[in-house]
C-alpha positions in Angstrom: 106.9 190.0 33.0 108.6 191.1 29.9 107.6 194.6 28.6 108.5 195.0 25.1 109.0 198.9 24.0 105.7 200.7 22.2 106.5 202.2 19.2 106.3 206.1 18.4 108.0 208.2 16.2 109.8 211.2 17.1 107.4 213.3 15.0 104.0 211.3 16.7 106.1 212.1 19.9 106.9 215.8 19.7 103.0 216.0 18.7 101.9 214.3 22.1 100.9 217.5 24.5 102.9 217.7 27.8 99.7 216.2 29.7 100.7 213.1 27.6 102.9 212.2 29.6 104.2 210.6 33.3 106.7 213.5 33.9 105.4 216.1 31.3 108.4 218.9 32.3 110.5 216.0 31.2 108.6 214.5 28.2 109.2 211.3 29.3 107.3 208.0 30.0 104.2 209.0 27.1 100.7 207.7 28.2 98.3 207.4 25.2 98.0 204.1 25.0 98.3 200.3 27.0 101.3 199.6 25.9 103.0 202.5 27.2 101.1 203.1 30.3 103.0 199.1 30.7 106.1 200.7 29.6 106.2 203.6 32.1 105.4 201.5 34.9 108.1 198.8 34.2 110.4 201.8 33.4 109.6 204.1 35.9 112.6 203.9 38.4 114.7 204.9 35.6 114.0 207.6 35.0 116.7 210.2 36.1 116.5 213.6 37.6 113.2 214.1 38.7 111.8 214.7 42.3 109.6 212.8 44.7 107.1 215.4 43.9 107.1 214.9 40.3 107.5 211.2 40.7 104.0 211.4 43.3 102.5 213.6 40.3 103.5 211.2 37.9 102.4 208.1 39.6 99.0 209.3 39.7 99.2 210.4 36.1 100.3 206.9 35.4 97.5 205.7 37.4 94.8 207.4 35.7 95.7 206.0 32.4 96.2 202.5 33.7 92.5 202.8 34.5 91.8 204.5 31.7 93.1 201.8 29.3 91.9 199.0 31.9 95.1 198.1 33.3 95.6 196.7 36.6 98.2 198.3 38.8 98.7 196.3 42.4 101.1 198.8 43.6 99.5 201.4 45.5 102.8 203.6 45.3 105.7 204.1 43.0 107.6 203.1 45.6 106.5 199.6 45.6 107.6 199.1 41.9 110.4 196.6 42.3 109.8 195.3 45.7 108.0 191.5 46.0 
């Protein structure tokens, strides 16, 4: 599955709030709409310097908005992402 990158401006960006986002401390991975809830998914094991705490907190973040914006998630962890 190719995911292609959602658009958003660094102005539209600095103006998400930190709840916006999959790893809000970070501002990374933004969640306001389909397209990036795909985008944080597919990118998620990229993301660098975080903890398995924030990653747990962010999965369900990401989770919420994948129901939120009808998307459906088959892995019931972050740490399935990747494996087949």
């Amino acid at each position: 599955m190719e995911v292609m990158m959602a658009e958003l401006s660094a102005e539209d960006r600095d103006e998400l709030e930190k709840g916006d986002f999959a790893f809000p401390k970070q501002r990374k991975e933004p969640l306001e709409n389909a397209s990036h809830v795909r985008n944080a998914i597919a990118r998620f094991n990229q993301v660098k310097d975080v903890t398995d705490d924030e990653r747990d907190a962010a999965w369900k973040r990401i989770k919420a908005a994948a129901k939120k914006f009808d998307i459906e998630v088959s892995e019931k962890s972050w740490r399935e992402i990747g494996t087949d």
